[in-house]
C-alpha positions in Angstrom: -61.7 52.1 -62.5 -59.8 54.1 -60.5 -57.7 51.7 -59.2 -57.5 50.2 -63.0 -56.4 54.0 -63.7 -53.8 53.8 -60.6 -51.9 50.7 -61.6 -51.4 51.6 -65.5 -49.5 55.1 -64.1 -47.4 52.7 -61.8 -46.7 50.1 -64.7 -46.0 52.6 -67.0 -43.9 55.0 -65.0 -41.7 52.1 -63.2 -41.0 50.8 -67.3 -39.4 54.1 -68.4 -38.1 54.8 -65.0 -36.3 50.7 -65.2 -35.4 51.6 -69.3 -33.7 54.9 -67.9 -31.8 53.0 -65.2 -30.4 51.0 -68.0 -29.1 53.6 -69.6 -27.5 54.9 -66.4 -26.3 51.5 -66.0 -24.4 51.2 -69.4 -22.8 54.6 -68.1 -21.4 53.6 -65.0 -19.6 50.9 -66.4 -18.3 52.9 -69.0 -17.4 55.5 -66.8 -15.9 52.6 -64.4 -13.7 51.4 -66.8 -12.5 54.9 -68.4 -11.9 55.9 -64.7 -9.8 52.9 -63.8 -7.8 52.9 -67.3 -6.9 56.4 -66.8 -5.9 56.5 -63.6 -3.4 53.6 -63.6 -2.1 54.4 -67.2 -1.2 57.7 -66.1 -0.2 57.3 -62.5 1.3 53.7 -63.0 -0.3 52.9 -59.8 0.5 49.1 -58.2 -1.5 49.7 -55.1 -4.8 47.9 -55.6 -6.6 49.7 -53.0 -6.5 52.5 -55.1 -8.8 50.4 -57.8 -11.7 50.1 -55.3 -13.5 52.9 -56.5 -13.5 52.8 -60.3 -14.2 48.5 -59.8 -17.0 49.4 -57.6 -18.3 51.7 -59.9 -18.2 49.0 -62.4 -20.0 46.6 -60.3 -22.9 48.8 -59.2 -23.6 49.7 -63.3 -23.6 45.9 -64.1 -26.4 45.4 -61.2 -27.9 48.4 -62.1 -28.5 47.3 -65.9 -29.5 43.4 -65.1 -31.7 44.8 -62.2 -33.5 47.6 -64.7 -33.5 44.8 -67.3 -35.7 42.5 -64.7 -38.0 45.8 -64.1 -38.5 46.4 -67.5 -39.7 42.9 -68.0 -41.8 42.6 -64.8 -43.4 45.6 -65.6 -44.7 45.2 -69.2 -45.6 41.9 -68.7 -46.5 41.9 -64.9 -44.9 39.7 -63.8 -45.1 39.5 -60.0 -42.0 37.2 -59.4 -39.9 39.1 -62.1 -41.1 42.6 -60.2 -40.1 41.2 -56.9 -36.9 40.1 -57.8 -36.0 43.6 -59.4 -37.2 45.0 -55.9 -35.2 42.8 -53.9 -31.4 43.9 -56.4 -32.5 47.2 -56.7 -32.2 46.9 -52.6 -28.8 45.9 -53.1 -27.7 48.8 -55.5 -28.9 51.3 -53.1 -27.0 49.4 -50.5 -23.7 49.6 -52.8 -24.4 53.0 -53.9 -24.2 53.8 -50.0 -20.8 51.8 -49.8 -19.1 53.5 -52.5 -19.9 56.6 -51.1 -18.8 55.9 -47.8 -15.8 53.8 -49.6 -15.1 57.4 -51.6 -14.8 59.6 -48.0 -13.0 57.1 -46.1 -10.5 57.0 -49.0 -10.3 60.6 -49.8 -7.1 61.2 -48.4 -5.4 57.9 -49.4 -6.1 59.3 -52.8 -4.6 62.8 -52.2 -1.5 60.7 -50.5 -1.5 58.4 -54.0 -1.5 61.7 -56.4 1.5 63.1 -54.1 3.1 60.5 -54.2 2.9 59.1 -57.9 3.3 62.9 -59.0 6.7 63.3 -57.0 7.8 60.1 -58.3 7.2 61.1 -61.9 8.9 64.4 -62.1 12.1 62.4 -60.2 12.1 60.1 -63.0 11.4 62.5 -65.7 15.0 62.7 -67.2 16.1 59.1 -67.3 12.5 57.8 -67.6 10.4 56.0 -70.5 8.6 58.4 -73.4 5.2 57.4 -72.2 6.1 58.9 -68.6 7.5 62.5 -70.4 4.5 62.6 -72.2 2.2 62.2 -69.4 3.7 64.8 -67.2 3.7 66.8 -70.1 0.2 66.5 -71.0 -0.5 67.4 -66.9 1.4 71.0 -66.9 0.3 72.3 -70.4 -3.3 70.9 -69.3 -3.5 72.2 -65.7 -1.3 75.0 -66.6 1.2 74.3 -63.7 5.0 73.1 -63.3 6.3 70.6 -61.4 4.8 68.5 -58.1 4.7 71.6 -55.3 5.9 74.5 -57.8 8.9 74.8 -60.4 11.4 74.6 -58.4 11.2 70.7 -58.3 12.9 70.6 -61.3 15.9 72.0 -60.2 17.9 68.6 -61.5 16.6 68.5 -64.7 18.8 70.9 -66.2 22.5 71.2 -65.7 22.5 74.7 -64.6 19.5 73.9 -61.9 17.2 76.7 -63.4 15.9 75.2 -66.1 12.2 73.4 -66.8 10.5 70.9 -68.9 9.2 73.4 -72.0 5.6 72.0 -70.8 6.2 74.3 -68.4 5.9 77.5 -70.3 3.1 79.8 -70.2 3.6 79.3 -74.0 5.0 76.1 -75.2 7.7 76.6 -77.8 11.4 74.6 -78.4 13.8 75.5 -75.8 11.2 78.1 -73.8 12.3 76.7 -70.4 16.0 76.9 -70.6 17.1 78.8 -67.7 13.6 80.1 -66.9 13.0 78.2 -63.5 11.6 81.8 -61.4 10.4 83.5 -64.4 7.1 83.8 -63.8 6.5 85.6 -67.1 7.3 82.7 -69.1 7.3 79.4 -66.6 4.0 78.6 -64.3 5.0 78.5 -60.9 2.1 76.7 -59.3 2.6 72.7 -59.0 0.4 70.4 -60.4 -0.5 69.0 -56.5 -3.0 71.1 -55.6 -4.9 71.7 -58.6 -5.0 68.3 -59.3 -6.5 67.7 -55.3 -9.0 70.9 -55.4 -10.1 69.3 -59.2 -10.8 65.8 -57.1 -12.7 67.5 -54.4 -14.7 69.2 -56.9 -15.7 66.3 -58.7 -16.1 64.4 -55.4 -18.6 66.8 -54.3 -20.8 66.1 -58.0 -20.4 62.6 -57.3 -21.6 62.8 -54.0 -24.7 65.2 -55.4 -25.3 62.5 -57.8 -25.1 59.5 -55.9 -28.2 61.0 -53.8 -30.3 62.3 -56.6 -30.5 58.9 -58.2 -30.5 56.9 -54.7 -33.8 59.2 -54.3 -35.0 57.9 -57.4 -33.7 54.4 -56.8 -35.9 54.1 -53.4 -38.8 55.7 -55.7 -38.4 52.5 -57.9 -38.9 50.0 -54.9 -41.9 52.4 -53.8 -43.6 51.9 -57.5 -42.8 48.4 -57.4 -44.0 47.1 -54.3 -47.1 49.4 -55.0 -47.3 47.3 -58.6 -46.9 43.9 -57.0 -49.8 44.4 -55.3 -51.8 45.8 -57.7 -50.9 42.4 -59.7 -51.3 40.0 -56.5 -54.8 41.6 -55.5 -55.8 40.4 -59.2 -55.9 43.9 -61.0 -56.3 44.4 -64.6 -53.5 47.2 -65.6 -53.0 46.6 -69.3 
């Protein structure tokens, strides 16, 4: 009976734990595909190296929800080859989850470089550029509170006189608020948008790393419960 006892916990828990996982599956892709969308529509990016992460991520939420759907089943209908087979994927996301991870560090800097870049480029081709790029670099320094790439002086030919700013570059955005206000730090921010942008990715790289281990922890606690089930169903148990 005890045993009987054991396996229905086991059966039970690896369901809501697979039904969760599902979930967390749907997110990751939708996270994935907001990540890559925003990054490219803003930054215009062309380098595909820079679409590694955001593809990954789509990739491990599409195993993760057809590997939770194959637990799911295997569990409420014990199913010993279903279970196994969610086991053996399940393997695999952990192993991808560990990639992206190590994918994330070893890129960490290319992505500073890219932001640098891409940012410098933008403010260069502010003036003679399309409405979509204004608007973005717009939306960066009323957002992030900042002006320019490294500080405001970057915009020194945007305006004829060499003092004046984008008005996204006031402390308070009005018509006309950065004519001739390059150094006044009273009415223009004077921090660029470079390293808030890099301290806000390290930040979030840091969650993301937090993350990846709490549900890698609860990933490996998914094989434990289903090896532990597929034996309770090979040795002939009754757990419904």
């Amino acid at each position: 009976m005890a045993v009987e006892g054991g396996m229905k916990f086991v059966k039970y828990v690896l369901f809501f734990f697979n039904f969760i996982s599902l979930l967390c599956g749907l997110a990751l892709i939708v996270v994935g595909i907001v990540v890559q969308v925003s990054v490219h529509k803003s930054f215009q990016i062309v380098d595909a190296s820079a679409s590694a992460g955001p593809i990954l991520l789509i990739v491990v939420g599409l195993l993760t929800f057809f590997v939770a759907f194959f637990g799911c089943c295997g569990a409420w209908k014990e199913n010993h080859c279903m279970v196994a087979t969610f086991s053996f994927f399940l393997s695999l996301v952990v192993i991808a989850e560990i990639a992206a991870v190590v994918l994330g560090y070893v890129y960490r800097d290319k992505v500073k470089t890219m932001i640098e870049k891409n940012l410098s480029d933008m403010i260069k081709n502010y003036k003679s550029g399309s409405q979509e790029l204004k608007e973005t670099v717009d939306k960066f320094q009323t957002t992030l509170k900042c002006c320019g790439d490294q500080n405001s002086t970057d915009w020194q030919n945007y305006g004829d006189d060499g003092k004046t700013v984008p008005d996204s570059c006031c402390i308070e955005v009005k018509l006309g608020c950065g004519n001739g206000t390059m150094t006044n730090s009273t009415v223009v921010y004077q921090q660029g948008c470079r390293d808030i942008m890099v301290k806000m990715l390290k930040k979030d790289a840091q969650w993301l790393i937090i993350a990846a281990i709490i549900v890698a922890v609860l990933q490996l606690l998914g094989i434990v419960f289903a090896c532990l089930l597929m034996r309770g169903i090979r040795g002939g148990y009754e757990v419904m």
